[in-house]
C-alpha positions in Angstrom: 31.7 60.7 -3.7 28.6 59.2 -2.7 27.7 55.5 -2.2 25.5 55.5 -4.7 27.9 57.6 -7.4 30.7 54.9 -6.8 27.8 52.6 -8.0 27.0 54.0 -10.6 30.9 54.9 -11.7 30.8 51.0 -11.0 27.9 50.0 -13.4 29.4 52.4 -16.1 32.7 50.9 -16.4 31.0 47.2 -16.7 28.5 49.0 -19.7 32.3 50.3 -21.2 33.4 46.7 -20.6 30.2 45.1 -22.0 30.7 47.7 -25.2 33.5 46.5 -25.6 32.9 42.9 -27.1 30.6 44.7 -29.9 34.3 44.9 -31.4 34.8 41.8 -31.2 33.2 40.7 -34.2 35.1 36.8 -34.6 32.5 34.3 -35.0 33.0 31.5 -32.4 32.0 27.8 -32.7 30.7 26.3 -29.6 29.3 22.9 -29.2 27.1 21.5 -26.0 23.5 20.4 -25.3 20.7 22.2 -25.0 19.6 22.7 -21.5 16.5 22.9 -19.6 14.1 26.0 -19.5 11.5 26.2 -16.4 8.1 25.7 -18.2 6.8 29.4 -16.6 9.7 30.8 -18.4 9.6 28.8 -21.7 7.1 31.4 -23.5 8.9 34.5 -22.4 11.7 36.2 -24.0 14.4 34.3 -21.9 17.6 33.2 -23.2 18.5 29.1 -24.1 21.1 27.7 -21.8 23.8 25.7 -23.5 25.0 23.2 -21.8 28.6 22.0 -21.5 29.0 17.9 -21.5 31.5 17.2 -19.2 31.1 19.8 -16.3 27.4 21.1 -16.7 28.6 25.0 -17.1 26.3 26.9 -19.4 26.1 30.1 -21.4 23.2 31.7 -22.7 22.4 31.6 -26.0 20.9 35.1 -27.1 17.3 33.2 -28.6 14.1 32.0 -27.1 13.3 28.7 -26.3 10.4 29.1 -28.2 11.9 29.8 -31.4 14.4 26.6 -31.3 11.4 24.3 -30.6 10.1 25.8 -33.7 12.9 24.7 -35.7 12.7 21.0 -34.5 15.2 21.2 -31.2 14.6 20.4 -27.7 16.1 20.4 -24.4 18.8 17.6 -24.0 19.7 17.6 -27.7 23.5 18.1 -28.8 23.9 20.9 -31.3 26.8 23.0 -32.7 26.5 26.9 -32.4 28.2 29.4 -34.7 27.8 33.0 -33.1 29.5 36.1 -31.6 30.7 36.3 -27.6 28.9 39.2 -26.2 28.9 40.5 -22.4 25.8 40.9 -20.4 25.0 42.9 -17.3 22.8 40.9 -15.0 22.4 42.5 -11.7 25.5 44.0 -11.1 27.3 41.3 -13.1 29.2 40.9 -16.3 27.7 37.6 -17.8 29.1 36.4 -21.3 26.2 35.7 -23.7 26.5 34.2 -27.4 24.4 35.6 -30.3 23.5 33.0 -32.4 24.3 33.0 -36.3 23.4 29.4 -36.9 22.4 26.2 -35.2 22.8 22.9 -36.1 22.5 19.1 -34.6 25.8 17.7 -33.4 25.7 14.5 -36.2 29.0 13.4 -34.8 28.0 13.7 -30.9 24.4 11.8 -31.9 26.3 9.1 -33.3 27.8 8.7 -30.6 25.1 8.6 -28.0 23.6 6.1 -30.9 26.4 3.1 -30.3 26.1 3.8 -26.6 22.7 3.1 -26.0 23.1 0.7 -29.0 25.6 -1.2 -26.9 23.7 -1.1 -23.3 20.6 -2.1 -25.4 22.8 -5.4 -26.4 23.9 -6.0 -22.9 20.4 -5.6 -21.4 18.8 -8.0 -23.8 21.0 -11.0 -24.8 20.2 -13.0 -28.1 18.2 -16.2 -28.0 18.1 -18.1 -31.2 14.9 -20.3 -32.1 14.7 -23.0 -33.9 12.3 -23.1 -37.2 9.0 -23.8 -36.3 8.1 -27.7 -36.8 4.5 -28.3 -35.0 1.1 -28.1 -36.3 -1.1 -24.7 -37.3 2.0 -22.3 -37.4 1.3 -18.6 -38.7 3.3 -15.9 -39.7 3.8 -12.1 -39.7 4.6 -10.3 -43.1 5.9 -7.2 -41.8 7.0 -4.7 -44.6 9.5 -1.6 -43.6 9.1 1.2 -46.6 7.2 -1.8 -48.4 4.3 -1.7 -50.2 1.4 -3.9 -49.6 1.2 -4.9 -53.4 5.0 -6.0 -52.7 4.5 -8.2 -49.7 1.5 -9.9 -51.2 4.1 -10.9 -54.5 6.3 -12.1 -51.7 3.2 -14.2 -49.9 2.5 -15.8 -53.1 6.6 -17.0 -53.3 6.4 -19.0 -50.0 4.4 -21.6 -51.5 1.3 -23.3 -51.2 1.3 -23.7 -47.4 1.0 -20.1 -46.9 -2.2 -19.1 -47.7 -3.9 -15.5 -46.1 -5.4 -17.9 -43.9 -2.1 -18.2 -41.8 -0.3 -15.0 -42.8 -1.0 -11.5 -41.6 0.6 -8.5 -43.5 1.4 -5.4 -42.8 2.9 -2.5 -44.1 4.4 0.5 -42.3 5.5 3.3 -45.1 6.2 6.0 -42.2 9.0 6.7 -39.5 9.1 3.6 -37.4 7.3 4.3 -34.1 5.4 2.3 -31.5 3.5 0.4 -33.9 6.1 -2.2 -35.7 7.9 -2.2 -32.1 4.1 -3.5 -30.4 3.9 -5.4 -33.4 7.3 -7.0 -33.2 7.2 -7.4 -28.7 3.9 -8.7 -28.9 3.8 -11.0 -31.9 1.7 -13.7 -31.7 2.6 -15.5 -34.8 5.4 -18.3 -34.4 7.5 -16.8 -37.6 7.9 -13.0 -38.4 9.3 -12.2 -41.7 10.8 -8.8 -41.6 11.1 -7.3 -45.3 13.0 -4.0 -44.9 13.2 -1.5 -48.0 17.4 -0.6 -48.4 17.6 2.7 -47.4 15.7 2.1 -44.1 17.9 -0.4 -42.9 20.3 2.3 -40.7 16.8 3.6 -39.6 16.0 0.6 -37.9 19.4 0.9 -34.9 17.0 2.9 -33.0 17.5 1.2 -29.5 13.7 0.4 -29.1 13.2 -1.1 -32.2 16.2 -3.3 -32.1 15.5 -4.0 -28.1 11.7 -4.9 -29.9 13.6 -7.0 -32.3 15.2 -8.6 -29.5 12.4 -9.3 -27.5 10.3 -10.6 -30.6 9.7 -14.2 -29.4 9.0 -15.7 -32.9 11.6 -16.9 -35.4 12.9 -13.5 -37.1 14.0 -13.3 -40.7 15.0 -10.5 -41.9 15.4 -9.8 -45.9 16.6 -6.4 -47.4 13.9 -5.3 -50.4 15.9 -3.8 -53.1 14.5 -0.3 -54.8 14.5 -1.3 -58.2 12.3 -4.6 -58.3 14.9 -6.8 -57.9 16.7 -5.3 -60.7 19.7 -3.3 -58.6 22.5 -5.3 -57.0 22.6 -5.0 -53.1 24.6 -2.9 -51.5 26.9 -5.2 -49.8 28.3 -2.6 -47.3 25.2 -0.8 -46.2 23.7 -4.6 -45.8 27.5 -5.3 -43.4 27.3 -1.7 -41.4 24.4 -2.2 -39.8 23.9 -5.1 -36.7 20.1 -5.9 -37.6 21.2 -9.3 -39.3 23.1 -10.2 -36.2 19.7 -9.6 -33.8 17.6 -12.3 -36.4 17.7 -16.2 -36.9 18.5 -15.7 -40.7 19.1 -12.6 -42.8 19.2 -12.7 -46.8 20.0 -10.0 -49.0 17.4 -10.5 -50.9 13.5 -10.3 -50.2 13.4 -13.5 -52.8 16.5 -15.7 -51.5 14.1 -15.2 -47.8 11.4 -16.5 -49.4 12.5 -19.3 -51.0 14.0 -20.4 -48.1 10.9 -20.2 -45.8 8.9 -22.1 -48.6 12.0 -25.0 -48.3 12.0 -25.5 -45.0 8.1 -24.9 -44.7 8.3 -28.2 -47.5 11.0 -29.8 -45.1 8.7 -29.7 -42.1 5.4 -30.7 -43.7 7.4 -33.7 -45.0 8.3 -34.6 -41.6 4.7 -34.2 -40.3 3.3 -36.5 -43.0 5.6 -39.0 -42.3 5.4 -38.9 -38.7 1.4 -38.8 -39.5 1.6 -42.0 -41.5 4.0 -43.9 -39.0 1.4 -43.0 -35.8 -1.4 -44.6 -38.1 0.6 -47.5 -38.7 1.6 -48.3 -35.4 -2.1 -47.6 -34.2 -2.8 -50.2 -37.0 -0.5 -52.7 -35.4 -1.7 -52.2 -31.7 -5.5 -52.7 -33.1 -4.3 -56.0 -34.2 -2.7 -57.0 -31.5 -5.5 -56.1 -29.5 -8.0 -58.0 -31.6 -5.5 -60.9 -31.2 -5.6 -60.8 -27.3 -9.1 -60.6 -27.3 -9.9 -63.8 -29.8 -11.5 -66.5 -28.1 -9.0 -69.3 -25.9 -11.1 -72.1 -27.7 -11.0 -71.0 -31.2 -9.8 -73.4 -33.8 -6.0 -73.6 -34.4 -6.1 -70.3 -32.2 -3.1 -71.5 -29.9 -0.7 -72.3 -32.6 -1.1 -68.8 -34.2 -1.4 -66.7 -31.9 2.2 -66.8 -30.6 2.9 -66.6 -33.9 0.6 -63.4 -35.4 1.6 -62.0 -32.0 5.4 -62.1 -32.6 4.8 -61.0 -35.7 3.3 -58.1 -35.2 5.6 -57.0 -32.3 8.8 -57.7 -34.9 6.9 -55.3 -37.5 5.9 -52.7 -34.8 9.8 -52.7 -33.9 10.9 -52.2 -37.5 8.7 -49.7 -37.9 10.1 -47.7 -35.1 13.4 -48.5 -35.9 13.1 -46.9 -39.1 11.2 -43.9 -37.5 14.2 -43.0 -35.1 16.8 -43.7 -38.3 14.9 -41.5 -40.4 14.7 -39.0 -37.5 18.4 -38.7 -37.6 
């Protein structure tokens, strides 16, 4: 025989081999992730590489890359194939190739790669908790998750008379949260940020950039779960438990009502504070005035030096009380 029969005796034996696995008709589940196609051959009728996770060996999946990106996958994604080994011959080489039946996303594997970046996200940015706001002109982000404007302004309206829409801006994001509540949240420049999440996007809200967001926010954070039914349903105690959201926040309340009736009491708490430490500047102010107008009176004034030791002790004694009472009421 020739070179060239031996050849092609050669080739024919691989096609009898390859024919072979058209027998074979056991449908095989193989799970791995979906690897990367060169972007000149991504249009052409090419095969998808599936990738395994641990060693990086890959098979080819018998449909386009162009076809999977239609149905919502991508390169890097974990998935779960159900199809048939076949054998290939690629330049004088049996390859094995894997007809696809069905596709589907690895939920399991995705979970997984979930907690892990959920858990470096934690270890990158530490909590910091912040005390409730106490000085003067504080505002405040309404930020509504799968809330509906009409909603947050009812809620607005339950924080009290100190909140007014001239010291709260609201927002509502009804879509899947994206760059906008994370800018929203990283760049806030509003000393409180109350968070109102509807109950079924709670989960939603794990994604590692909106918690690292969350994280970063540097106002006071509550966060309040809005129930479905107008306040009607009873929370869901271990949806509310399952997620780590209320452990990234200040406070967290079940309820978007129990959150505002606590902003509105401390909101009272800390106005009450500022009026009183208002009135006890004046006072003091009142009492150095005098004391000045004392020092200044004239050396020659009738009956001024048997006062003035007098006045003048006694507005020093009342200046001290005063203070006293200040620091005790501080405590």
């Amino acid at each position: 025989m020739a070179p060239e029969q031996v050849q092609t005796l050669f080739r024919r034996r691989l096609s009898d081999i390859c024919a072979r696995f058209e027998d074979w008709q056991v449908p095989v589940t193989v799970s791995g992730t979906i690897g990367d196609v060169p972007a000149d051959r991504w249009r052409r009728r090419e095969g998808t590489p599936l990738l395994d996770r641990k060693t990086g060996t890959a098979i080819l999946l018998d449909v386009s890359p162009s076809l999977l990106e239609g149905d919502g996958f991508h390169a890097g994604e974990p998935v779960r194939v159900l199809g048939l080994l076949k054998a290939h011959m690629h330049q004088g080489q049996v390859v094995p190739r894997f007809e696809v039946l069905s596709i589907t996303r690895d939920e399991e594997e995705t979970l997984t790669r979930q907690r892990d970046a959920l858990v470096q996200t934690l270890r990158d940015v530490p909590p910091q908790r912040r005390s409730f706001p106490a000085g003067e002109g504080v505002h405040m982000l309404l930020l509504g998750v799968g809330v509906g404007v009409e909603r947050l302004r009812s809620l607005q309206q339950a924080l009290g008379g100190v909140w007014s829409e001239r010291n709260v801006t609201v927002r509502a994001l009804q879509g899947a949260v994206d760059g906008t509540a994370i800018q929203l949240l990283h760049g806030a420049e509003q000393e409180i940020v109350f968070l109102v999440v509807a109950e079924e996007r709670l989960t939603e809200l794990e994604a590692p950039a909106f918690m690292k967001g969350l994280l970063q926010c540097p106002a006071y954070r509550v966060l309040a779960c809005d129930l479905t039914m107008e306040g009607q349903a009873v929370p869901d105690v271990e949806a509310e438990t399952s997620t780590v959201l209320p452990h990234l926040v200040e406070r967290f309340f079940s309820t978007a009502a129990e959150a505002a009736s606590f902003l509105r009491q401390e909101s009272i708490v800390v106005r009450q504070h500022q009026d009183e430490e208002r009135a006890h500047q004046e006072e003091l102010a009142a009492l150095r005035a005098s004391l000045t107008a004392l020092a200044e009176r004239p050396a020659g004034s009738p009956r001024g030096g048997m006062f003035l030791p007098l006045l003048a002790g006694l507005v020093l004694g009342g200046c001290m009380a005063l203070v006293g009472l200040w620091m005790f009421h501080g405590l």
